[in-house]
N, C-alpha and C positions, 0 to 999 in steps of 0.2 A: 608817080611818087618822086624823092626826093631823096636821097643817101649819101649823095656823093655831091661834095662841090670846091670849088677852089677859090682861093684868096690870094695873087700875089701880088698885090699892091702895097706899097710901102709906107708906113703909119703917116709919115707927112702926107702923102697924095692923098690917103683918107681922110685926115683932118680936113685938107684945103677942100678936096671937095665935098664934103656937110658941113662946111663951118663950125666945126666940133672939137672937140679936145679926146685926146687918147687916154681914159683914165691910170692906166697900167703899159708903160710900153713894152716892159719885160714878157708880159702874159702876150703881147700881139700878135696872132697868129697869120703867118707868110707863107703858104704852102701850095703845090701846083694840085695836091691830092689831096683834098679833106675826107675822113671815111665817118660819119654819123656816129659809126656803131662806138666808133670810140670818144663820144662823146665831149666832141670838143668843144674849145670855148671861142667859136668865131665871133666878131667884134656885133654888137649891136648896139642901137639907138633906141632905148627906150620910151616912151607918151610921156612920162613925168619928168622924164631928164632929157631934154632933146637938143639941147647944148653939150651929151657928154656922149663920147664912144664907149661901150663898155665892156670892159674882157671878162668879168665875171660873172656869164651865164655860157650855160653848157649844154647842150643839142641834148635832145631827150625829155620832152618835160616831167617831172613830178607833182600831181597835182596836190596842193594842201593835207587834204584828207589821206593819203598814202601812210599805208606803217613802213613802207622800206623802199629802195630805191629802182627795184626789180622792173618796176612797170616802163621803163623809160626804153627798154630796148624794142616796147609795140608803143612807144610816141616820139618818134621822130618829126613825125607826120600828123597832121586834121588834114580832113576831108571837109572843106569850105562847106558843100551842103548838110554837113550834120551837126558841124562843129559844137554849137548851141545845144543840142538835143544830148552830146554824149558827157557821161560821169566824168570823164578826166577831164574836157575840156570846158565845159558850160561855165565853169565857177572863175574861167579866168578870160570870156570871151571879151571883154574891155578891158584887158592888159595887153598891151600891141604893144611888136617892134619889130623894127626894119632890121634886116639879116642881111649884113654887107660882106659882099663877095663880086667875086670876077668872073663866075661860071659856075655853070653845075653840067653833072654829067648824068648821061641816060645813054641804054643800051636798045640796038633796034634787033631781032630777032627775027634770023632768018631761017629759022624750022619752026615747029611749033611746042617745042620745048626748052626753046631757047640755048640746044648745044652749040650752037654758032652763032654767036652775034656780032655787032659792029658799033663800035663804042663811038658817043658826039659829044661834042662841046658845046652848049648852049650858051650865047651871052646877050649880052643888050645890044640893040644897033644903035643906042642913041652914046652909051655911055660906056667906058672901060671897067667903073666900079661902080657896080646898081645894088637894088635890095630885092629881099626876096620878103614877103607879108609872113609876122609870124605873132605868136602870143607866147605870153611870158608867164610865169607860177616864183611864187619864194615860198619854200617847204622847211619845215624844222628838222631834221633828223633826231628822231627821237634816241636814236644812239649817244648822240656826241652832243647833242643842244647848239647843234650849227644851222645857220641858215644857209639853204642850197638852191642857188639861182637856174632854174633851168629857163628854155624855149623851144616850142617847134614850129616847124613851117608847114603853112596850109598850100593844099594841094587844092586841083581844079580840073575839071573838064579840058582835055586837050584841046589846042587849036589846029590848023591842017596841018602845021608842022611838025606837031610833035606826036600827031595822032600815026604821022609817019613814026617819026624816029621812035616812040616808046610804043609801038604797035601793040605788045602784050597786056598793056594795061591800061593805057590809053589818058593816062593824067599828065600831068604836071605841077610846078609848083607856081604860088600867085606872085609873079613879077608886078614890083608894082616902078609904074612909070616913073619920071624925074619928077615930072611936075604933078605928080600925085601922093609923094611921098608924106608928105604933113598931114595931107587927107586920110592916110592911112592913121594915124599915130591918134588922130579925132575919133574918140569914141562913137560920138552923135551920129558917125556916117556907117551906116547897115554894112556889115560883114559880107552881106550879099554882095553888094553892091561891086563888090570886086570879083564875082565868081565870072568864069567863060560860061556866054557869048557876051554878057551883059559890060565885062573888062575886058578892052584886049590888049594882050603884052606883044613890047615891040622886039621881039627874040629873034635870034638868029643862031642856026645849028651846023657846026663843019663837024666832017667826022674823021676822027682822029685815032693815033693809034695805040 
């Protein structure tokens, strides 16, 4: 799974490296601890605007169909092998975007209830600032007649690393490479096509305190 992750790079460093523009620098979020639950608006790169960084979407998706915004605290997360099959996600599985960050965290569990465990930092070996594979929803709130940009990030079958580190549950989120990033944001390329063993991300995990 996916709940936790960090962003401290600095909106210039993210510009320069997507060649992108920061739509809102005031919204940009710089943080060593992101927590999901609070639904934040980490910076993404949407399919349709791929020239723009954008601060306004917010972790949690809502999908279309929703009366209210409750459902967002069970979608953080898709599960790559279902994604397509489930109500909240199917309607928006060719709305993709790159989720830019500098890490995420996972917890590795050393009983089997998880009262003691040992927290890691997972990041790219190739890059400082990478993306994590995610889909995107724009919802009406029937309340206020606003439009509410959400995203979540898809999860995958662990690799030996992380089957280590997230022992309890065994997933991860879909890192998608440098040079696969555009590939992502193409609808035309199978969803699958990025799940583990078929993808594999170039991650690396220290454990931290």
């Amino acid at each position: 799974m996916c709940f936790f992750t960090q962003q401290v790079a600095i909106c210039n460093k993210v510009e320069t490296r997507f060649s992108a523009k920061v739509d809102n620098r005031e919204k940009f979020i710089k943080s060593d601890f992101v927590n999901g639950f609070s639904y934040p608006n980490l910076p993404v790169i949407i399919d349709e605007k791929p020239d723009i960084i954008s601060t306004d979407f917010t972790w949690g998706l809502i999908p279309s169909w929703a009366k209210d915004d409750e459902i967002r605290k069970n979608t953080l997360n898709a599960r790559i092998e279902t994604v397509e099959e489930k109500p909240s996600f199917k309607n928006c599985v060719n709305n993709r975007c790159l989720v830019i960050v500098t890490g995420y965290f996972e917890w590795h569990w050393n009983d089997s209830k998880g009262k003691e465990k040992e927290k890691y930092l997972i990041n790219s070996q190739e890059d400082e600032i990478f993306c994590l594979a995610g889909l995107y929803s724009n919802w009406l709130n029937p309340s206020t007649g606003d439009i509410v940009n959400t995203y979540t990030i898809l999860t995958t079958e662990a690799d030996k690393t992380m089957q280590y580190v997230h022992n309890h549950k065994k997933r991860m989120p879909v890192m998608i490479n440098r040079i696969d990033e555009r590939k992502w944001l193409d609808d035309s390329i199978s969803i699958k096509d990025f799940a583990y063993p078929n993808y594999q991300p170039n991650l690396i995990a220290f454990q931290t305190q």
